[in-house]
N, CA, C and O atoms as a CHARMM CRD file, in Angstrom:
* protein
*
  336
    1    1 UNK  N     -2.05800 -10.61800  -2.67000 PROA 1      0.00000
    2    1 UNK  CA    -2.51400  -9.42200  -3.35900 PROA 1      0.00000
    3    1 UNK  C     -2.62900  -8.27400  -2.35700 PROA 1      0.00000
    4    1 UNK  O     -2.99900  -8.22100  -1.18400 PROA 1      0.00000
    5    2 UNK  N     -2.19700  -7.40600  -3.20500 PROA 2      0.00000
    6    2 UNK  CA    -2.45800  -5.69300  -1.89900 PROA 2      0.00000
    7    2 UNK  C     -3.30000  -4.89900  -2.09500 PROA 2      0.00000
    8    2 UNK  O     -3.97700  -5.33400  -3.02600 PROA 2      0.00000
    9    3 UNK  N     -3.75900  -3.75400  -1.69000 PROA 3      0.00000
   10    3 UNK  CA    -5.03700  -3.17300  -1.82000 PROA 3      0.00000
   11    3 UNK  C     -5.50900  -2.54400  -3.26600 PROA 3      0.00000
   12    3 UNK  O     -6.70000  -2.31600  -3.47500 PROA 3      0.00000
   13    4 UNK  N     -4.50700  -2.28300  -4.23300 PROA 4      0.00000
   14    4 UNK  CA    -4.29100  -1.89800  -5.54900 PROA 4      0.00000
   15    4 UNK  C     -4.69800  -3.59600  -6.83700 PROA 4      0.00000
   16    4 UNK  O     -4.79300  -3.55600  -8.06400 PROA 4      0.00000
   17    5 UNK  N     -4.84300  -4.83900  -5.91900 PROA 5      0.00000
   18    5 UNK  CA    -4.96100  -5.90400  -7.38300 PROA 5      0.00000
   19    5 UNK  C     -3.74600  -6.68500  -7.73300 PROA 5      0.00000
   20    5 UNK  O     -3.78300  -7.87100  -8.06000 PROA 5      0.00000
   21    6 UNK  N     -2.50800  -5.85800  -7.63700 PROA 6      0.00000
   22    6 UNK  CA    -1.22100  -6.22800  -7.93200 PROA 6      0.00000
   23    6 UNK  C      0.13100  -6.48200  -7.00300 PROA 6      0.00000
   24    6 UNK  O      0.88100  -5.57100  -6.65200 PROA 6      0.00000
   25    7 UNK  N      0.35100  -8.21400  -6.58900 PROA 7      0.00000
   26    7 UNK  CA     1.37600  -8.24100  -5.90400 PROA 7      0.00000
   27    7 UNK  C      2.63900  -7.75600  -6.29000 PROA 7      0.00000
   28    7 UNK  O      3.21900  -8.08300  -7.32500 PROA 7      0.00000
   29    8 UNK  N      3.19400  -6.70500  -5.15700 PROA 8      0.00000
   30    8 UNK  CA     4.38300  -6.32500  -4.93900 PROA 8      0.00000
   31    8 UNK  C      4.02500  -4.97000  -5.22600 PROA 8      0.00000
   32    8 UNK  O      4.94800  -4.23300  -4.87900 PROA 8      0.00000
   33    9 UNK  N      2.68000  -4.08900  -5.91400 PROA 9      0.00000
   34    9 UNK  CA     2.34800  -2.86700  -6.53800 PROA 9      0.00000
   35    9 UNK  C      2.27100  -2.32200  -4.94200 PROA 9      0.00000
   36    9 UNK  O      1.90500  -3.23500  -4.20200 PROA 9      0.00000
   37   10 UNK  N      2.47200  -1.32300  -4.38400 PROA 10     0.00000
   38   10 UNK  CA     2.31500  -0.69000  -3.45400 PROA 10     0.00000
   39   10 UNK  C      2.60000   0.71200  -2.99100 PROA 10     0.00000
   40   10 UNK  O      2.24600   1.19900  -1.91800 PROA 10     0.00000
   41   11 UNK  N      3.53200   1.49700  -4.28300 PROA 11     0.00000
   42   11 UNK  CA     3.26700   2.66500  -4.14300 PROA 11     0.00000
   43   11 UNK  C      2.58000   3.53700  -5.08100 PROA 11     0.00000
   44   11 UNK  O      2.10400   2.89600  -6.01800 PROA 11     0.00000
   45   12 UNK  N      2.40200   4.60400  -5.12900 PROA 12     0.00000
   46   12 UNK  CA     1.18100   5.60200  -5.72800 PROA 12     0.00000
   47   12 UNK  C      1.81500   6.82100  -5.93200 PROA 12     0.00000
   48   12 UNK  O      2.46400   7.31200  -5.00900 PROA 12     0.00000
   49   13 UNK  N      1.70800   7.46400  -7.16500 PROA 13     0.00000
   50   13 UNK  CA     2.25400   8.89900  -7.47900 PROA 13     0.00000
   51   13 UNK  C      0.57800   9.66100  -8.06100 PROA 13     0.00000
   52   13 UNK  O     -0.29300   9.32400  -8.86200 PROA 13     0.00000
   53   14 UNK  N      0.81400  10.88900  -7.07000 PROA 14     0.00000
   54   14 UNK  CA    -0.17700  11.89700  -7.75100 PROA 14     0.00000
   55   14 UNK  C      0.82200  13.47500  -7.96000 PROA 14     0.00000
   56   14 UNK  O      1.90500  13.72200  -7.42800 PROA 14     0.00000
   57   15 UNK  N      0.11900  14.25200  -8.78900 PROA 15     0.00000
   58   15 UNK  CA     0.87100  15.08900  -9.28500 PROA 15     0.00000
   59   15 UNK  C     -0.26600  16.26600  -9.43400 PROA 15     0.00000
   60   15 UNK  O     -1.46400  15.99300  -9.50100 PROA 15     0.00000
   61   16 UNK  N      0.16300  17.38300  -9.47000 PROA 16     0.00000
   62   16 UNK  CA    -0.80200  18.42400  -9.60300 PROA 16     0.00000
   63   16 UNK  C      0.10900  19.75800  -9.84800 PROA 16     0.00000
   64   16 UNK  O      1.20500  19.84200  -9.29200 PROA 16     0.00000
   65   17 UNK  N     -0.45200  20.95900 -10.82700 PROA 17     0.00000
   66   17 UNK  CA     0.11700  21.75600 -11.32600 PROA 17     0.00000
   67   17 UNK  C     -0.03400  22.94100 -10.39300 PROA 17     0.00000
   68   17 UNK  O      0.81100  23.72900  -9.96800 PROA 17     0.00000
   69   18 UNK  N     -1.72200  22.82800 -10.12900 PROA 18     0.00000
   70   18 UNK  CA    -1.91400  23.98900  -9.48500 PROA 18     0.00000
   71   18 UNK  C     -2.91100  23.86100  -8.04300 PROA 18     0.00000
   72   18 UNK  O     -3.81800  24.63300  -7.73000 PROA 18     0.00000
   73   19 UNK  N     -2.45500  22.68100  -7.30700 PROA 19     0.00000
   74   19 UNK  CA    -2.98600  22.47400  -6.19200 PROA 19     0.00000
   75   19 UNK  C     -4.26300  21.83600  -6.07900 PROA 19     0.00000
   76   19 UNK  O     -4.46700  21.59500  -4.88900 PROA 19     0.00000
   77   20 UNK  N     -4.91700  21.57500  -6.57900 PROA 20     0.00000
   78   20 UNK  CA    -6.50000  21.66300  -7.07900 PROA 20     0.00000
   79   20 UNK  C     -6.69300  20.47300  -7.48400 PROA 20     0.00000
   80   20 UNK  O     -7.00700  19.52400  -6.76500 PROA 20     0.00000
   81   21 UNK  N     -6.44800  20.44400  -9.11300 PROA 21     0.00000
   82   21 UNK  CA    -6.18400  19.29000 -10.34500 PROA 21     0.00000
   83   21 UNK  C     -5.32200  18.33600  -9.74100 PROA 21     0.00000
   84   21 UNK  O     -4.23400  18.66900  -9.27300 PROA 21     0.00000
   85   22 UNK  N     -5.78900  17.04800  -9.72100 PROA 22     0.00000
   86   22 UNK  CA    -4.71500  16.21100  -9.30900 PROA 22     0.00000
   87   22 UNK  C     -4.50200  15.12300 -10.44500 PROA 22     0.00000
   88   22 UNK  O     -5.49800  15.12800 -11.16800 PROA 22     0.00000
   89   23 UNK  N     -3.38000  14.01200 -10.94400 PROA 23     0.00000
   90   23 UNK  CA    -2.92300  13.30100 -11.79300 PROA 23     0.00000
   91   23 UNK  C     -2.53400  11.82300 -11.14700 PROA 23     0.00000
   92   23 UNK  O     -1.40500  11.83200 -10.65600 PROA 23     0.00000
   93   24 UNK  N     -3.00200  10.97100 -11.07800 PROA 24     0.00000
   94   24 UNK  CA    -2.33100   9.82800 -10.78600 PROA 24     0.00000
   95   24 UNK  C     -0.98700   9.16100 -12.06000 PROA 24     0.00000
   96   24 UNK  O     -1.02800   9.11600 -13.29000 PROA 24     0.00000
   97   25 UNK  N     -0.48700   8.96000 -11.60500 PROA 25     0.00000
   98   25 UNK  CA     0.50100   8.50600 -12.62100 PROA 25     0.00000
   99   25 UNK  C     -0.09000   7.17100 -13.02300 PROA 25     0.00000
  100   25 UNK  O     -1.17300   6.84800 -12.53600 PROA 25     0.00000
  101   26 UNK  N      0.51600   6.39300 -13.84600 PROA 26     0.00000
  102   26 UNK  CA    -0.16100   5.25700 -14.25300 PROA 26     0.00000
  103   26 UNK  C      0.96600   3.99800 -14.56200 PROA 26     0.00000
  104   26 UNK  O      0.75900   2.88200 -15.03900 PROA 26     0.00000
  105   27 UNK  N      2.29200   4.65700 -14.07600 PROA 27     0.00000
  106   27 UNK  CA     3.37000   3.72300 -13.56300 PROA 27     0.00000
  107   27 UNK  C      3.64800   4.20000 -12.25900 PROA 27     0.00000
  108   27 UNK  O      3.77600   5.40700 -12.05700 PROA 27     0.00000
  109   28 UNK  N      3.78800   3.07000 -11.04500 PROA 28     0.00000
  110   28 UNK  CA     3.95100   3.09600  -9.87200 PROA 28     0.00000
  111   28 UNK  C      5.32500   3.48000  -9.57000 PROA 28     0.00000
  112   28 UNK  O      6.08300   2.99100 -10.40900 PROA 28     0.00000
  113   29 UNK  N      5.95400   4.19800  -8.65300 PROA 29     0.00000
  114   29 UNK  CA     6.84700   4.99200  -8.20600 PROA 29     0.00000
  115   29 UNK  C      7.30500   3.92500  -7.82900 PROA 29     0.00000
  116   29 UNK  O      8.00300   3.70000  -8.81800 PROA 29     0.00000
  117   30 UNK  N      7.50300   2.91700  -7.05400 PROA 30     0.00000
  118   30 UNK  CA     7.94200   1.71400  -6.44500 PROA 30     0.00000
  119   30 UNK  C      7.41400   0.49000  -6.26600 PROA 30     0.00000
  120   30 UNK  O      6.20000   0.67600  -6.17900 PROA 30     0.00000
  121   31 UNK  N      7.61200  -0.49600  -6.17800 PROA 31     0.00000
  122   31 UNK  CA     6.88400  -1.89000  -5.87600 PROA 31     0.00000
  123   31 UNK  C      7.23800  -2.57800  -4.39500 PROA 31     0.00000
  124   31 UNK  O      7.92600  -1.97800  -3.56900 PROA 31     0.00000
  125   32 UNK  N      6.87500  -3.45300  -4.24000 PROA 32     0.00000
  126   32 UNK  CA     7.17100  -4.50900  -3.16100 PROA 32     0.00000
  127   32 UNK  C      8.47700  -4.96600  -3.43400 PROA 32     0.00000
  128   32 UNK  O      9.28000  -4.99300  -2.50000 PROA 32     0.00000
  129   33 UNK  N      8.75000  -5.25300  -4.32300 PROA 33     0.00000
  130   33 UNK  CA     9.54900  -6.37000  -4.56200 PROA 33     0.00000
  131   33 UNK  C     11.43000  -5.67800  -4.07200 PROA 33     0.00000
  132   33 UNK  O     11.87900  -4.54900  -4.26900 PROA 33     0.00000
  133   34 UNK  N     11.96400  -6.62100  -3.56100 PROA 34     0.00000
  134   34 UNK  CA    13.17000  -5.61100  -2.81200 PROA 34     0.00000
  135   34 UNK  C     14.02300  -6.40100  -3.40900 PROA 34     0.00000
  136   34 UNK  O     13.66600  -7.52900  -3.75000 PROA 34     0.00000
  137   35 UNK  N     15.47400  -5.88000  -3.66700 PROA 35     0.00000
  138   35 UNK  CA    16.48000  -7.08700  -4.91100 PROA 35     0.00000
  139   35 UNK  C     17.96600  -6.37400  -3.77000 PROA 35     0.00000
  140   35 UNK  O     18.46900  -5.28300  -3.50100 PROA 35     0.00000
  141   36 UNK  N     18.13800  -7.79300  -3.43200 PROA 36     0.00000
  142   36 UNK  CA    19.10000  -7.63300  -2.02500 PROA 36     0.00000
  143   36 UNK  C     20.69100  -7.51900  -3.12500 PROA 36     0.00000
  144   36 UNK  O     20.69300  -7.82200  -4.31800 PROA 36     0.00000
  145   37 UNK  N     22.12500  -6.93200  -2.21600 PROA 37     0.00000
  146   37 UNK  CA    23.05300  -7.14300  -3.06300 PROA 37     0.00000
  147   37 UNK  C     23.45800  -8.09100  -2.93700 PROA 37     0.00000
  148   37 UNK  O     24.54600  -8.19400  -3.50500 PROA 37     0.00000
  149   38 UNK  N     22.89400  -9.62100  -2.05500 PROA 38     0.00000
  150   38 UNK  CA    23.59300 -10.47600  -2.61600 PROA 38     0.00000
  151   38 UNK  C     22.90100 -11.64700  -3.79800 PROA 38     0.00000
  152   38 UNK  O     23.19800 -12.79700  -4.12400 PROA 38     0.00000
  153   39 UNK  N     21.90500 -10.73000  -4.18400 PROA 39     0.00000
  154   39 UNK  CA    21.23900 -11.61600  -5.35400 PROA 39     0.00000
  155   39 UNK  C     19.74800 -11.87900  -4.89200 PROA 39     0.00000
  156   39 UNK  O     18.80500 -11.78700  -5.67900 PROA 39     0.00000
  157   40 UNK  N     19.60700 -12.20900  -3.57000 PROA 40     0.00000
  158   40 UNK  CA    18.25800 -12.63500  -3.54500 PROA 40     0.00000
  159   40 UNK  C     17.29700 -11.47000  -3.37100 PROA 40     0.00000
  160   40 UNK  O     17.73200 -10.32000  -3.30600 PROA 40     0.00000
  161   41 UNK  N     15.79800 -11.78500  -3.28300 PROA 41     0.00000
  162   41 UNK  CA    14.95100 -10.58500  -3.84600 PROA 41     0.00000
  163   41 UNK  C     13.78000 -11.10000  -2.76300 PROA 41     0.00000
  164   41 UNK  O     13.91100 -12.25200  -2.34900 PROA 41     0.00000
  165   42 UNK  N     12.68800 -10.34400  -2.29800 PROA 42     0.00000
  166   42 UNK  CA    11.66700 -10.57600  -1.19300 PROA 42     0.00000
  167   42 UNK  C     10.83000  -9.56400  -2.03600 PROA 42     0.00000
  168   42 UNK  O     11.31000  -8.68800  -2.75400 PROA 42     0.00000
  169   43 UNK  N      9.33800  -9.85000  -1.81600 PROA 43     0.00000
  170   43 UNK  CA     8.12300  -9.22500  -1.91900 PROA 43     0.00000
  171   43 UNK  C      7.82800  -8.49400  -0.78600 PROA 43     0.00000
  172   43 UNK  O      7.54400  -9.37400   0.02700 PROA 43     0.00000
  173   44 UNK  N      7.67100  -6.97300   0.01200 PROA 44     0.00000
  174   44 UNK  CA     7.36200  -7.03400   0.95400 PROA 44     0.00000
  175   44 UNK  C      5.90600  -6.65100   0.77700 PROA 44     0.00000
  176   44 UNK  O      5.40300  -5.97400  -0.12000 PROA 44     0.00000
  177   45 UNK  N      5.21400  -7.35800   2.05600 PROA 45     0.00000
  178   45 UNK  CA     3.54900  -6.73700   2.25300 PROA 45     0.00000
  179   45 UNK  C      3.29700  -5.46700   2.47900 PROA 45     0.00000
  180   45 UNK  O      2.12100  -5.17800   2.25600 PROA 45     0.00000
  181   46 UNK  N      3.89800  -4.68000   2.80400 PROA 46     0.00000
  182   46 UNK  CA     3.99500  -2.80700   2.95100 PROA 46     0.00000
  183   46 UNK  C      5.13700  -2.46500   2.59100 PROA 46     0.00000
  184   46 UNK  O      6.01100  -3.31800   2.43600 PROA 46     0.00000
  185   47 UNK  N      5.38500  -1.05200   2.36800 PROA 47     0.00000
  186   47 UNK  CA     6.25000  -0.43500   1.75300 PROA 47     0.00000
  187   47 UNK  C      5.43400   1.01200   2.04300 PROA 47     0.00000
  188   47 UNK  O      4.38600   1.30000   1.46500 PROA 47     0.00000
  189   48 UNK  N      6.27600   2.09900   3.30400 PROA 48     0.00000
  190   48 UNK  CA     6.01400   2.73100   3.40500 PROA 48     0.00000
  191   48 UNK  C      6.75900   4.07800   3.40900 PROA 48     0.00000
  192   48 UNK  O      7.85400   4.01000   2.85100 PROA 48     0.00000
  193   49 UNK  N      6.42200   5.32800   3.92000 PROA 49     0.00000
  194   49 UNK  CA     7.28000   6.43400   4.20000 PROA 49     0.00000
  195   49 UNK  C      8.54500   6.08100   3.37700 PROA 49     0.00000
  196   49 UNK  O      9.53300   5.47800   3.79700 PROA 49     0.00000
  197   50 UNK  N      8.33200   6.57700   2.09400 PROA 50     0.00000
  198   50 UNK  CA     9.34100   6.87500   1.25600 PROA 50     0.00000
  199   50 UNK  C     10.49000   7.87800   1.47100 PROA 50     0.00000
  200   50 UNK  O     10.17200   8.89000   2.09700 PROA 50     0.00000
  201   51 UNK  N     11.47300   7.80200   1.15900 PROA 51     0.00000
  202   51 UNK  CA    12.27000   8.79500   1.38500 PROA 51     0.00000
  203   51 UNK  C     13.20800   9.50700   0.34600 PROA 51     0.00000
  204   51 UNK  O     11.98900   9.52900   0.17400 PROA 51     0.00000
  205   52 UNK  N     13.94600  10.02200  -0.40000 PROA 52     0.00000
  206   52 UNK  CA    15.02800  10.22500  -1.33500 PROA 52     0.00000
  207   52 UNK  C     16.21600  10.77700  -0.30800 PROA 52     0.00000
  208   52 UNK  O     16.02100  11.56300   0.61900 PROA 52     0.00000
  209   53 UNK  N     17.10300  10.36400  -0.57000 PROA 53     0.00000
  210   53 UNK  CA    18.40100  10.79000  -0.16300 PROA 53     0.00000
  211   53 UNK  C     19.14400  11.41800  -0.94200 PROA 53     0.00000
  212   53 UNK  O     20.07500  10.74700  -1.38900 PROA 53     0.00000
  213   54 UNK  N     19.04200  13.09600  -1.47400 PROA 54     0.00000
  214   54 UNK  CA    19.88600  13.47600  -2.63700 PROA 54     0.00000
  215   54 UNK  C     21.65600  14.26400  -2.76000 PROA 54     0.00000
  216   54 UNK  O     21.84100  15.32100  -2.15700 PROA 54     0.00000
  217   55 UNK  N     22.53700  13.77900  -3.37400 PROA 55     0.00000
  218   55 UNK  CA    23.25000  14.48100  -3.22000 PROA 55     0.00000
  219   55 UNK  C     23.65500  15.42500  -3.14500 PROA 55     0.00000
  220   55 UNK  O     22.67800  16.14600  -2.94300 PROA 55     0.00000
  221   56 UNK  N     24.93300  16.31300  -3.17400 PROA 56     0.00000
  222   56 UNK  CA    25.31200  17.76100  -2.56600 PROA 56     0.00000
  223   56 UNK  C     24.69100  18.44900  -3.89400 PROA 56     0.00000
  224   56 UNK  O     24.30900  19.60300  -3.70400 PROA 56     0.00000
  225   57 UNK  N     24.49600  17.86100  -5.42000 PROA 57     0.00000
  226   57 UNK  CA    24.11400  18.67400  -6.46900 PROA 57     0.00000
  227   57 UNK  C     22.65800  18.40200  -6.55900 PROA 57     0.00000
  228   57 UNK  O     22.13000  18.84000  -7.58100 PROA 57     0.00000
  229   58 UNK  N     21.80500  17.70900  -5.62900 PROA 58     0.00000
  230   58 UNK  CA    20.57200  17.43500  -6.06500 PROA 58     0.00000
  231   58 UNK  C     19.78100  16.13700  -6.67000 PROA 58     0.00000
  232   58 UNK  O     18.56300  16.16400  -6.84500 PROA 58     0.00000
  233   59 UNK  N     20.55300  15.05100  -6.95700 PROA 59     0.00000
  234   59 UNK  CA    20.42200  14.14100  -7.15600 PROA 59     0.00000
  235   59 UNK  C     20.36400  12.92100  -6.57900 PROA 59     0.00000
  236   59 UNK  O     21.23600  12.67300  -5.74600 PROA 59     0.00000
  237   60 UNK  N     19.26900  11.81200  -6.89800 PROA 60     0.00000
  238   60 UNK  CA    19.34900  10.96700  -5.98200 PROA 60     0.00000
  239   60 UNK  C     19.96900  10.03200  -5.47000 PROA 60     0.00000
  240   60 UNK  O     20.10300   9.15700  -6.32600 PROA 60     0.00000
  241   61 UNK  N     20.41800   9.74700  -4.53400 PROA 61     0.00000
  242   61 UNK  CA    20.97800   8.82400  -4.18700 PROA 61     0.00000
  243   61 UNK  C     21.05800   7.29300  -3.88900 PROA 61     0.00000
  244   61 UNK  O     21.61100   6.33300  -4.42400 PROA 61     0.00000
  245   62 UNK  N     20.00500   7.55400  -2.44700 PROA 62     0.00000
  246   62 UNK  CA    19.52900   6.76100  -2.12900 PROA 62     0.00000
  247   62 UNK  C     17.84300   6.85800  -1.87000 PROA 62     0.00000
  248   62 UNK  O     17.16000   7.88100  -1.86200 PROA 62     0.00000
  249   63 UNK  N     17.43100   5.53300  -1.67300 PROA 63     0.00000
  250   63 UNK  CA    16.12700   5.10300  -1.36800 PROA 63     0.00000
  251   63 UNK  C     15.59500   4.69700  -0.23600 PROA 63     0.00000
  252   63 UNK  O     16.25500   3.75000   0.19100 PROA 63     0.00000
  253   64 UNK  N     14.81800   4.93200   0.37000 PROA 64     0.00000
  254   64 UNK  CA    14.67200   4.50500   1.62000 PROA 64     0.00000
  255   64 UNK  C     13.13700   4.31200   2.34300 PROA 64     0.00000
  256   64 UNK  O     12.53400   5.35300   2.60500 PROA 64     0.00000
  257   65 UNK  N     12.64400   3.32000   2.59300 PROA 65     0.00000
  258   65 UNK  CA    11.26300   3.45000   3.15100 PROA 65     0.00000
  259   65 UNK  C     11.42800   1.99700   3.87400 PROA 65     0.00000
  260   65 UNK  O     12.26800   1.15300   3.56000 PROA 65     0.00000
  261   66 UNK  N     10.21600   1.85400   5.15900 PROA 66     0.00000
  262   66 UNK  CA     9.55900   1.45100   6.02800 PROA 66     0.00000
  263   66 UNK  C      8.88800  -0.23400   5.81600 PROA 66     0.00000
  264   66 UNK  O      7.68900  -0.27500   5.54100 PROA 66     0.00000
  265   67 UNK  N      9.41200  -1.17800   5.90200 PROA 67     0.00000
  266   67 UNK  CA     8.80000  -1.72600   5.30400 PROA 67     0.00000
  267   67 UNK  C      8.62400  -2.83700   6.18900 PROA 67     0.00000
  268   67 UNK  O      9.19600  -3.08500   7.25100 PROA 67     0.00000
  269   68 UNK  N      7.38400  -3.71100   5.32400 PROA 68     0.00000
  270   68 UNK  CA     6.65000  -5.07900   6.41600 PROA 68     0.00000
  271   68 UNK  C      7.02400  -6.48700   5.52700 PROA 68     0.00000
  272   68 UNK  O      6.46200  -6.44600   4.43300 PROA 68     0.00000
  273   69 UNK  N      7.51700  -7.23800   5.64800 PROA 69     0.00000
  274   69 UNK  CA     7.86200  -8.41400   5.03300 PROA 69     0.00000
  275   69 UNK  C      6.27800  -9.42300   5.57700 PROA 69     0.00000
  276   69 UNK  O      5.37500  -9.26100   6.39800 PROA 69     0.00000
  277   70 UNK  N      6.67900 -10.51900   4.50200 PROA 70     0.00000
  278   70 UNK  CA     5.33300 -11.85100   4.99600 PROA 70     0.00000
  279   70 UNK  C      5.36400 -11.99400   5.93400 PROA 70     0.00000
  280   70 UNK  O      4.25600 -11.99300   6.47100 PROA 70     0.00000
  281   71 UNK  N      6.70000 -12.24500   6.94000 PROA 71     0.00000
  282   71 UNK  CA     6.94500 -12.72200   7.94900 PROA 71     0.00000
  283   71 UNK  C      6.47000 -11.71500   8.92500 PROA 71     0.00000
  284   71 UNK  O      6.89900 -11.83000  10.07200 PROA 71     0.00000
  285   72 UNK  N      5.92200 -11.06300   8.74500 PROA 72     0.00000
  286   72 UNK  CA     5.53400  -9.73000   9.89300 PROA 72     0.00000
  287   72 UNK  C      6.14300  -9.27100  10.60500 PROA 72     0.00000
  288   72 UNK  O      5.78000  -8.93300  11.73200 PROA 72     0.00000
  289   73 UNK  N      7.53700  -9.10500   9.99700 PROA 73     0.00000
  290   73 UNK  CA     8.34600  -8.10300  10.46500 PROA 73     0.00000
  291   73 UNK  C      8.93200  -6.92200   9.81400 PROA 73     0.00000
  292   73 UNK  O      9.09700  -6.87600   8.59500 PROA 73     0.00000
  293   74 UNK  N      9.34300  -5.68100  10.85300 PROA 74     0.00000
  294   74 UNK  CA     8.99700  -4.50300   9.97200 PROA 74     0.00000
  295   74 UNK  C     10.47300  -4.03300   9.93800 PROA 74     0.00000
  296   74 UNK  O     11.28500  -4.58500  10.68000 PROA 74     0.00000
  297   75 UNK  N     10.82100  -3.10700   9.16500 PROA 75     0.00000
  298   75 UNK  CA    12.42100  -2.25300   9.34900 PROA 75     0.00000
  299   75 UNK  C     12.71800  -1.42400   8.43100 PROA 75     0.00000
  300   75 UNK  O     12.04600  -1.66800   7.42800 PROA 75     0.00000
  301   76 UNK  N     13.35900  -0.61800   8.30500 PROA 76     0.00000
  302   76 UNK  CA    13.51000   0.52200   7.26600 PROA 76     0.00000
  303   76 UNK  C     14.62100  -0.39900   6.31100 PROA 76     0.00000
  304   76 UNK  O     15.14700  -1.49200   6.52400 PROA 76     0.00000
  305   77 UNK  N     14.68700   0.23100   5.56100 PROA 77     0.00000
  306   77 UNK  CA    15.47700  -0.47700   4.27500 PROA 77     0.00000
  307   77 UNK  C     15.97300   1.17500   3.47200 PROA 77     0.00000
  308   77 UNK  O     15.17900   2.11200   3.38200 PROA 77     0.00000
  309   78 UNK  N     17.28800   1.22300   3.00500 PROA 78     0.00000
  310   78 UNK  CA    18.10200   2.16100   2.17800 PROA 78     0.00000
  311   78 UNK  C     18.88300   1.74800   0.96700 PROA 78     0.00000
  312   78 UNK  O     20.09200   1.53400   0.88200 PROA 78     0.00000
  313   79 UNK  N     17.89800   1.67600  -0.00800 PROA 79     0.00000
  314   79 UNK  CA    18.47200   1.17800  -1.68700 PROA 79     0.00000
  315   79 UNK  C     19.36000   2.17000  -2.19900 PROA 79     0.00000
  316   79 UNK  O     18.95100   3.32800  -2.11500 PROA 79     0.00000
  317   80 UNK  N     20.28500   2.01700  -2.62000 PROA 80     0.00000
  318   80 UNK  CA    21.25400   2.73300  -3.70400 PROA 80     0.00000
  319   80 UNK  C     20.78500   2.68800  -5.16100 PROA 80     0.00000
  320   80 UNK  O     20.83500   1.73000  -5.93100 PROA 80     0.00000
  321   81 UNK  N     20.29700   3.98200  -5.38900 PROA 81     0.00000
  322   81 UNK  CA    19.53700   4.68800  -6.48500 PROA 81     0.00000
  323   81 UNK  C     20.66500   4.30900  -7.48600 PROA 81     0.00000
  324   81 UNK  O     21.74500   4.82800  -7.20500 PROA 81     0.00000
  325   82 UNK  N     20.65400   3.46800  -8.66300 PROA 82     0.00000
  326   82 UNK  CA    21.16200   3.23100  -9.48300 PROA 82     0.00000
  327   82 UNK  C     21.06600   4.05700 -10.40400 PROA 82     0.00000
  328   82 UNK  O     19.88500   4.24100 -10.70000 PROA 82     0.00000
  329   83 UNK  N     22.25000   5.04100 -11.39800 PROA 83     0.00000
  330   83 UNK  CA    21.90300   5.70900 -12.44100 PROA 83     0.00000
  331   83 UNK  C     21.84900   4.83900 -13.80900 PROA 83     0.00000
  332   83 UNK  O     22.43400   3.85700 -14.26500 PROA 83     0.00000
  333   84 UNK  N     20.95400   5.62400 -14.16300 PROA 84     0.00000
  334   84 UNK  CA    21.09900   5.04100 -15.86500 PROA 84     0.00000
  335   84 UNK  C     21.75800   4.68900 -16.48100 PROA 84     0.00000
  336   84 UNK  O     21.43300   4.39400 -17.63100 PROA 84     0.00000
């Protein structure tokens, strides 16, 4: 379990209109859970420094953040933002 209650829950969205007022979202921006391309999938224990990678029109690409596996080891990781 991680500091939120929920394994693999580990990232957090807040939002605010006018600096001040703030919004937590109430679906998490990302999880632990990492889904490799050759099928297999890992929980990591952190998941940090998020990143977006957007293309030349603005859109995302890729994904990218910091992360700590069980095994206590750490490394950046770059997901390919799947479209809809």
């Amino acid at each position: 379990m991680n500091r939120q209650g929920q394994k693999g829950v580990v990232g957090r969205h807040a939002f605010s209109r006018d600096s001040v007022s703030w919004t937590s979202s109430s679906t998490p921006p990302y999880s632990g859970l990492v889904k490799f391309a050759d099928g297999s999938s890992k929980v990591m224990s952190r998941r940090e420094r998020p990143q977006l990678v957007l293309s030349e029109t603005g859109q995302p690409r890729y994904f990218s953040s910091g992360v700590q596996d069980e095994a206590d080891h750490t490394y950046t990781l770059v997901m390919e933002v799947k479209r809809g």
